[in-house]
C-alpha positions as CSV (number, residue, x, y, z in Angstrom):
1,X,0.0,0.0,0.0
2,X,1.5,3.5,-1.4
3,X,1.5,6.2,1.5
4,X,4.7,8.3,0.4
5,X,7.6,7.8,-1.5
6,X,9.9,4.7,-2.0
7,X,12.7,5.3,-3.9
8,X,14.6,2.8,-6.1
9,X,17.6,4.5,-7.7
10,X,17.5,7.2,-7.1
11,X,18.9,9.1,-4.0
12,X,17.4,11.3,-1.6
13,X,18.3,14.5,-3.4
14,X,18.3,13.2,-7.0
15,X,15.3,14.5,-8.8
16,X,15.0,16.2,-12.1
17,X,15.2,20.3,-13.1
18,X,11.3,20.4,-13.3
19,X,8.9,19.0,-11.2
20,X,6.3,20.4,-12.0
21,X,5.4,21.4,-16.0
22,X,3.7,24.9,-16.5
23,X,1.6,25.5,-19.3
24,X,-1.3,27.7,-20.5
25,X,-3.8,26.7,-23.4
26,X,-7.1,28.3,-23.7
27,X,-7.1,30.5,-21.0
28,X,-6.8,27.5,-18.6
29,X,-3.2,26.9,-17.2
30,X,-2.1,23.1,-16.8
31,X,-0.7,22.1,-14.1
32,X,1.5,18.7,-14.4
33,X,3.3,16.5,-11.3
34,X,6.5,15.2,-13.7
35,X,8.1,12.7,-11.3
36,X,6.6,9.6,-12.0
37,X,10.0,7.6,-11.0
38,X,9.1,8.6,-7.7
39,X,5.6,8.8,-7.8
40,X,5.4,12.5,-7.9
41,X,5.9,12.1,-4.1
42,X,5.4,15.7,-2.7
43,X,9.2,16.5,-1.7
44,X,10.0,20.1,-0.7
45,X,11.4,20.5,-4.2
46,X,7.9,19.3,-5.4
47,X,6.5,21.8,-3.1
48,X,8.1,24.4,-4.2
49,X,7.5,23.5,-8.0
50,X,3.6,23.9,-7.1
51,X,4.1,26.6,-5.3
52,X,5.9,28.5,-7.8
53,X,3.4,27.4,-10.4
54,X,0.4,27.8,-8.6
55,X,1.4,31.7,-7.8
56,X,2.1,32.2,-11.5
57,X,-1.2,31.4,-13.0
58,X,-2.8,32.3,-10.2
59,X,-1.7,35.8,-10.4
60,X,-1.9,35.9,-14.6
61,X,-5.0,37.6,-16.1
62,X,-4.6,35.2,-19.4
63,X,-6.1,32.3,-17.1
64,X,-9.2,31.5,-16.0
65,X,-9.0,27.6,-14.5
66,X,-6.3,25.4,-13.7
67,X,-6.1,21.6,-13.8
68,X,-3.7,20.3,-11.9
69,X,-2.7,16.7,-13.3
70,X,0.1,13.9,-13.0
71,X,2.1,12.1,-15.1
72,X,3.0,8.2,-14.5
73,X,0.3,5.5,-12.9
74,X,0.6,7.4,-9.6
75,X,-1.1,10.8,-9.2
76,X,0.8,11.7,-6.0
77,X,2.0,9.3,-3.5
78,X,2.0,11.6,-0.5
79,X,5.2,13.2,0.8
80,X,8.6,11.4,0.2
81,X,9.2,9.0,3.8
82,X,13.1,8.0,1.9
83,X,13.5,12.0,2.6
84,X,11.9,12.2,5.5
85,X,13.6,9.6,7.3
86,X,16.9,10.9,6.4
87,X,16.8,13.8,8.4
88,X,16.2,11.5,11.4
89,X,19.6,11.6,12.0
90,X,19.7,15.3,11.8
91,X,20.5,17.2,15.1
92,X,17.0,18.1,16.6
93,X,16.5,14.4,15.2
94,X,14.3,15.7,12.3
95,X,12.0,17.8,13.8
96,X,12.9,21.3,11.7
97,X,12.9,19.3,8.7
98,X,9.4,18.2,9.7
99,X,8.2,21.1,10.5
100,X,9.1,23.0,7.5
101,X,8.2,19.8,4.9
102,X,4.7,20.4,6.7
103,X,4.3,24.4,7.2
104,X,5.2,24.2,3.0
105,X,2.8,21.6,2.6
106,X,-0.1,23.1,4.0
107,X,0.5,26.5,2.5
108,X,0.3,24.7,-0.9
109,X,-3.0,23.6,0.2
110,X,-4.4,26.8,0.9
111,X,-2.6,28.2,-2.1
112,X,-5.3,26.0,-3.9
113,X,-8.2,26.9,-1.7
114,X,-7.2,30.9,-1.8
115,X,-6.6,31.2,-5.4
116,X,-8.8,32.8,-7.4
117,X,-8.8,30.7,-10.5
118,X,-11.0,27.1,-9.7
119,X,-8.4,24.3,-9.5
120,X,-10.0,20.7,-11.4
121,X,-7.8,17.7,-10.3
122,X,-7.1,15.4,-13.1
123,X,-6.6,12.2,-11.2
124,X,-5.4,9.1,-12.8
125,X,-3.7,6.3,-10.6
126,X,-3.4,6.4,-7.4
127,X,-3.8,9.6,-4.6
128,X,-2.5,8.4,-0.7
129,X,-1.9,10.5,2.1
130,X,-0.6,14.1,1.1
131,X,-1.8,13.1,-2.9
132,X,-5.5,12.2,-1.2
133,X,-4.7,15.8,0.8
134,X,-3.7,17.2,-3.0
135,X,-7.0,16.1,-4.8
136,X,-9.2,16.9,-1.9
137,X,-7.9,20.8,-1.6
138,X,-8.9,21.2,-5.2
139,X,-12.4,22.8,-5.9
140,X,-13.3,20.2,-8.4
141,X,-11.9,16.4,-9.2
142,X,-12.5,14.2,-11.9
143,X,-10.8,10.8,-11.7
144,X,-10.3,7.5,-13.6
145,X,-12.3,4.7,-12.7
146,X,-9.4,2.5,-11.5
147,X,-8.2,5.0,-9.9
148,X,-7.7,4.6,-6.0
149,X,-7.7,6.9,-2.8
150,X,-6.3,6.5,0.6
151,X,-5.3,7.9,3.9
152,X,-3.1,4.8,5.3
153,X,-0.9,7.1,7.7
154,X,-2.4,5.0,10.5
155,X,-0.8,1.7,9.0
156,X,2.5,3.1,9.9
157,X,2.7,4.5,13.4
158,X,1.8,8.3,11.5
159,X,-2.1,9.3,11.6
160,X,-2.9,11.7,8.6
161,X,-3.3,14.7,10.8
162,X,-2.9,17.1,8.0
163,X,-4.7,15.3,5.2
164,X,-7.5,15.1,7.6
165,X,-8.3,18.5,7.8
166,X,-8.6,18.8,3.4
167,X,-10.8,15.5,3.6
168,X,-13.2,16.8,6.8
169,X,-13.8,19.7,4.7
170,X,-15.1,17.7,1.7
171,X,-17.1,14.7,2.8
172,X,-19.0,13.5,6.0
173,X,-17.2,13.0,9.5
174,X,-18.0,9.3,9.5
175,X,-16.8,8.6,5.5
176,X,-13.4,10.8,6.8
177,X,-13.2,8.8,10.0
178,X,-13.4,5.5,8.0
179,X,-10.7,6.5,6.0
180,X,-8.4,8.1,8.3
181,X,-9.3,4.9,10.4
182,X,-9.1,2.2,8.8
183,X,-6.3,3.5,6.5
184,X,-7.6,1.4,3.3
185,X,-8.2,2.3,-0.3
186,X,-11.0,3.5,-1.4
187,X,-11.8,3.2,-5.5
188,X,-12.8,6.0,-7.8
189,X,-16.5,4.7,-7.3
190,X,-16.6,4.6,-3.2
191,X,-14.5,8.3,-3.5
192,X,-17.5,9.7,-6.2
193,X,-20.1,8.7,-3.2
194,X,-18.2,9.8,-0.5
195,X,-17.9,13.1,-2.4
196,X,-14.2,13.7,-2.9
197,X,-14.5,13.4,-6.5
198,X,-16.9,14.9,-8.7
199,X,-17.4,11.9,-10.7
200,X,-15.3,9.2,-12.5
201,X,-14.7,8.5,-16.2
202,X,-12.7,6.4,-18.4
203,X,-8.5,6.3,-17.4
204,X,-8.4,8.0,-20.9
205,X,-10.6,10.4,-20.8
206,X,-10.0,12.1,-17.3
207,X,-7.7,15.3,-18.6
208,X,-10.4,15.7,-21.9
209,X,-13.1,16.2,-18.8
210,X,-10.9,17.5,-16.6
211,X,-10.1,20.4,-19.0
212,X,-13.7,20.2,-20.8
213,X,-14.9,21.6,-17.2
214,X,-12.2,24.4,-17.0
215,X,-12.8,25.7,-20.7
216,X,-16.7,26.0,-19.7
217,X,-15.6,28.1,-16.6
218,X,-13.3,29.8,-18.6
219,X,-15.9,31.2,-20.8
220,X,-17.6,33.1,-17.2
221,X,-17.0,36.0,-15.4
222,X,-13.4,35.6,-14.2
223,X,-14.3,38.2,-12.0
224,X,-17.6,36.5,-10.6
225,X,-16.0,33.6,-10.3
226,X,-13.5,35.0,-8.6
227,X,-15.6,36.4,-6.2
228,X,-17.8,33.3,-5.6
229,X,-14.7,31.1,-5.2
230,X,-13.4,33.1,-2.1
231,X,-16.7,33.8,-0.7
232,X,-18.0,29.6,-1.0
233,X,-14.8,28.9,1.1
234,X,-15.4,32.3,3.7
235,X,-19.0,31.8,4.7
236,X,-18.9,27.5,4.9
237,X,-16.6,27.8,8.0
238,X,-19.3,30.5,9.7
239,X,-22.3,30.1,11.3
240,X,-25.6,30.3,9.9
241,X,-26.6,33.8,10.4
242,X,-23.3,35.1,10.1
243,X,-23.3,33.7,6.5
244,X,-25.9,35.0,5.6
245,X,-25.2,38.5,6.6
246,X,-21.4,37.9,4.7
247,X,-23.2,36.6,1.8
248,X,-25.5,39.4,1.2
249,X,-23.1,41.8,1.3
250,X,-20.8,40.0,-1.3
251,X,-23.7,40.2,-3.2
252,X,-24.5,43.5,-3.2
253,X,-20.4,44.2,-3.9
254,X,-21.2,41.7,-6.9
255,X,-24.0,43.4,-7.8
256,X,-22.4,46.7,-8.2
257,X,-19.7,44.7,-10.8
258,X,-19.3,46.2,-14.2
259,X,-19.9,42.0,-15.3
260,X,-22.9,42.0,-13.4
261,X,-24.1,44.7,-14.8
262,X,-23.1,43.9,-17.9
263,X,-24.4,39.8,-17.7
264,X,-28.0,41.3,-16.8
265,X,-28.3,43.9,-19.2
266,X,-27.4,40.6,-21.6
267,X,-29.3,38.3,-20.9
268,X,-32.2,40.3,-20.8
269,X,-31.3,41.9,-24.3
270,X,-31.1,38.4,-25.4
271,X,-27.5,38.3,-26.3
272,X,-23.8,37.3,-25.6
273,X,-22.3,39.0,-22.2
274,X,-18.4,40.4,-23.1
275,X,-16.9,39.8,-19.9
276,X,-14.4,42.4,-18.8
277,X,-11.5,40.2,-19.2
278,X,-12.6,40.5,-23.2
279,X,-13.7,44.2,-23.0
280,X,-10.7,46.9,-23.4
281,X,-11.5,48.3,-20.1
282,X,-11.1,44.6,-18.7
């Protein structure tokens, strides 16, 4: 059973120049794990790839989605235990190395959450641990039907503390708690009813959905969706009335939007809205 990492050949700090592939086609930036020889385990130099990545199209205007994808029959294997256990030795017996491997790792996760653009995962292969942590951070999933999800932490003496806190966010206490419990893999199927993925397709079709969904965001409001995006994620950690009272105001801030203006006045007129991404003022 996959939880991080295990190296064959490779040494601990043997990995190639880039980890992660950065691309942009049709206003929907691409996102690709390119480590498959060590199953695009998330190492701090993976980290860093998505975190470099992530803040580049999160922060260009010429995108509008992102699907983050893998290459090789693992999506992500969780973080890399061959690296982690080498710095068991260290001084402080690890524990810096831990703490930064984790503090990185869980500001790529809200990287994902906080970005404005809506992040698809692509998933094809396995996702364990800190790869189950990856998929469930995203806004949207699509996945292959063989493909497999687990939280197995618990197997080895290390309980998926910080993958738990991504998958309580996205399905029901009692599904997480199986998981995170029982430490098992779950198929594409089990994950679609549990609610961690969106829905599963064909191993070969996954990035044709995956990217099919981005282009259809791509053609609203990046603005709007912008806006919806950050305010979904705000008012689900409040309380009912203070939700409410958030959620009205970010719709009267909407309201007063040049694209909501502009969305109304089309489809009451009957036409095509020009969003203000495709307007000169935009």
């Amino acid at each position: 059973m996959a939880i991080g990492h295990d190296q064959t050949d490779d040494g601990p700090n043997a990995a190639p120049s880039n980890l992660v592939r950065v691309e942009v086609r049709e206003r929907i930036g691409i996102l690709t794990l390119n480590h498959p020889k060590r199953r695009n385990c998330l190492s701090l130099e993976m980290l860093d790839g998505l975190e470099r990545g992530l803040n580049e199209l999160s922060s260009s205007k010429d995108v509008h989605a992102i699907v983050l994808a893998a290459d090789g029959p693992v999506f992500c294997a969780g973080h890399d235990l061959k690296e982690i256990t080498a710095h068991r030795s260290d001084a402080d017996k690890g524990r810096s190395h831990y703490a930064e491997v984790m503090e990185n790792c869980a500001r790529v996760m809200q990287m994902i959450v906080r970005s404005p653009k809506p992040v698809i995962a692509a998933v094809e292969g396995t996702a364990t641990a800190a790869g189950c942590q990856l998929v469930a951070s995203c806004d949207l999933a699509i996945a292959s039907m063989d493909a497999k999800f687990c939280t197995p932490g618990v197997n080895i003496g290390l309980f998926c503390s910080t993958p738990m806190v991504a998958l309580s966010r996205n399905i029901s206490r009692k599904r997480a708690m199986e998981m995170l419990l029982l430490g098992e893999m779950i198929s594409s199927e089990e994950a679609q009813d549990f609610g961690l993925i969106n829905r599963a397709v064909d191993g070969d079709a996954v990035f044709e959905e995956a990217f099919g969904m981005a282009r259809k965001i791509a053609l609203k409001s990046a603005a709007t969706v912008a806006i919806g995006k950050e305010a979904f994620y705000a008012q689900i950690e409040m309380g009912l009335s203070d939700a409410y009272t958030y959620a009205a105001d970010v719709m009267v801030r909407n309201m007063l939007t040049r694209d909501a203006e502009e969305g109304i006045g089309a489809f009451i007129e009957k036409r095509h809205p020009v969003w203000g991404s495709d307007r000169d003022d935009g």
